[in-house]
N, C-alpha and C positions, 0 to 999 in steps of 0.2 A: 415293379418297383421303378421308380423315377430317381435318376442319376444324383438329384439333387435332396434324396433322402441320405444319398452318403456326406454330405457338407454339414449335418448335425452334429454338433459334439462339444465338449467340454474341456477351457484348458485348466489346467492348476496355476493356479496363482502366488502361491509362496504365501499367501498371511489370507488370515479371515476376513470377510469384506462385512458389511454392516448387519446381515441377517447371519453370522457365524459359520458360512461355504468357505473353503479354500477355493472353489469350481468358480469357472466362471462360463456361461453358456456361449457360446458362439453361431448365431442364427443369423440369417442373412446373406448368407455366402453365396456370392454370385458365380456359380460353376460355368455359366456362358463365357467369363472374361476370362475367371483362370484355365477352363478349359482351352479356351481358346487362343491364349497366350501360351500356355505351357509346350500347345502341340509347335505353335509358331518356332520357341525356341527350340525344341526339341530337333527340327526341321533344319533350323539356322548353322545349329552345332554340328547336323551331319553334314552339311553342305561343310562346313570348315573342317571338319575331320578329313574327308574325302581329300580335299584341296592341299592340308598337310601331307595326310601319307602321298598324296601324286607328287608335290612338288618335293620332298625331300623322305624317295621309295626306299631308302636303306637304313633309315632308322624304324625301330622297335614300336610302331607305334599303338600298337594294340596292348603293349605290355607295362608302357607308360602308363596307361590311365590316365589321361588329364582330363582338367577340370576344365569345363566352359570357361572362366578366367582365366587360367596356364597357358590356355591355348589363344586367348586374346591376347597375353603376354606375348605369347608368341608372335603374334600376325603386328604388334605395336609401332616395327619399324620397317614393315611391309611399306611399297613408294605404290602412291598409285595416285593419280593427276587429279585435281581439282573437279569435281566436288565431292569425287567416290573416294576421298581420302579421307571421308567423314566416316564411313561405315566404321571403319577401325575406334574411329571414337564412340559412335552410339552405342557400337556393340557391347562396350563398358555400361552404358545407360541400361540397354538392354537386360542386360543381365543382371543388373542394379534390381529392377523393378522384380525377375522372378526371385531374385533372395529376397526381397522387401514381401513377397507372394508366398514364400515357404517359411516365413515366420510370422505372419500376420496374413491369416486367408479371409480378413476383412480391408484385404489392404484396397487402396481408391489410389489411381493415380493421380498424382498432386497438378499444379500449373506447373512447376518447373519441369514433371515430367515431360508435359504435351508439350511446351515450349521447348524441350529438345529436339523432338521429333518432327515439329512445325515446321523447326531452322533445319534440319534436315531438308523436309519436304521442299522448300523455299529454294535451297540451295539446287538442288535434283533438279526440281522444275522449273526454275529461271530460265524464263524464253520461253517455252513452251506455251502452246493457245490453250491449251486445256485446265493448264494451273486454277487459272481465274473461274473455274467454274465448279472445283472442288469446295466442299467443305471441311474446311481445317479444324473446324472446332469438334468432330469427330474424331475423337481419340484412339477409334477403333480403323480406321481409314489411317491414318497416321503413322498407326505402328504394321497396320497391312504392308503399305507403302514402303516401308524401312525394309522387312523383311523381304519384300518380292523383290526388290531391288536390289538389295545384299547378294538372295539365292543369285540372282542373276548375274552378278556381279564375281560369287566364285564358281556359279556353272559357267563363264566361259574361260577362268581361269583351268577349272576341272578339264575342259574340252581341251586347250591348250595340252595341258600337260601328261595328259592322258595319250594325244596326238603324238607327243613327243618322246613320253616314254615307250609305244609302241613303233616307232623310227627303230628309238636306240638298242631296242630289244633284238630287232632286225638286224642289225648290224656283226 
């Protein structure tokens, strides 16, 4: 069986459509992008979990449950120097798109998507020789970019505080 026999299905619609169905069939589901997107954030969130429970280890944080947004609330007034003080914003965009994904699995990223992640990319790679030989208008290169850069951006927060809490352990 092929992954993409599971993307068949049918939503209810609330009222009859012109042949007398409530149903409406849902074909075309591209499981490459949400696949691929879902594991991205999936990824993104443990790297921010990780990053919470290290940098503030005495709160409950397994017992909270929070949600990929709570915890973007959270991280909102985190300081961090021009132009990684963007991630705090996309990751609002980010997470835009997988709710926009779990209630529409025909969802297409729009322009204003990719132009979030573009000025991302723009902003990351200013200066940089390589910028200019990327293709931007791949939307899947786009949000690669945000995410590897994010991971990275809280694994060396993680390293950090990980570093620090095993000091103070010592102690």
């Amino acid at each position: 069986m092929d992954w993409k026999d599971l993307a068949h299905t049918a939503i209810y619609t609330g009222a009859e459509n012109s042949e007398g169905s409530i149903w409406n069939r849902v074909e075309g589901v591209d499981v490459e992008f949400i696949g691929g997107f879902l594991t991205a954030h999936l990824s993104v969130e443990k790297y921010i979990s990780d990053y919470l429970s290290l940098k503030y280890p005495s709160l409950s944080w397994n017992e909270a449950k929070l949600t990929f947004s709570q915890k973007i609330a959270l991280l909102q007034k985190e300081k961090a120097e021009p132009p990684y003080n963007e991630i705090y914003i996309r990751l609002k965009d980010f997470n835009s798109i997988r709710n926009k994904l779990s209630h529409n699995l025909n969802y297409k990223l729009t322009e204003a998507d990719k132009s979030k992640f573009n000025d991302f990319f723009k902003k990351v790679s200013k200066g940089h020789e390589y910028a200019s030989s990327i293709d931007i208008d791949d939307p899947a290169y786009l949000i690669s970019f945000f995410v590897k850069i994010s991971e990275a951006y809280f694994a060396s927060a993680i390293a950090f505080y990980h570093s620090k809490n095993q000091v103070l352990s010592k102690r």
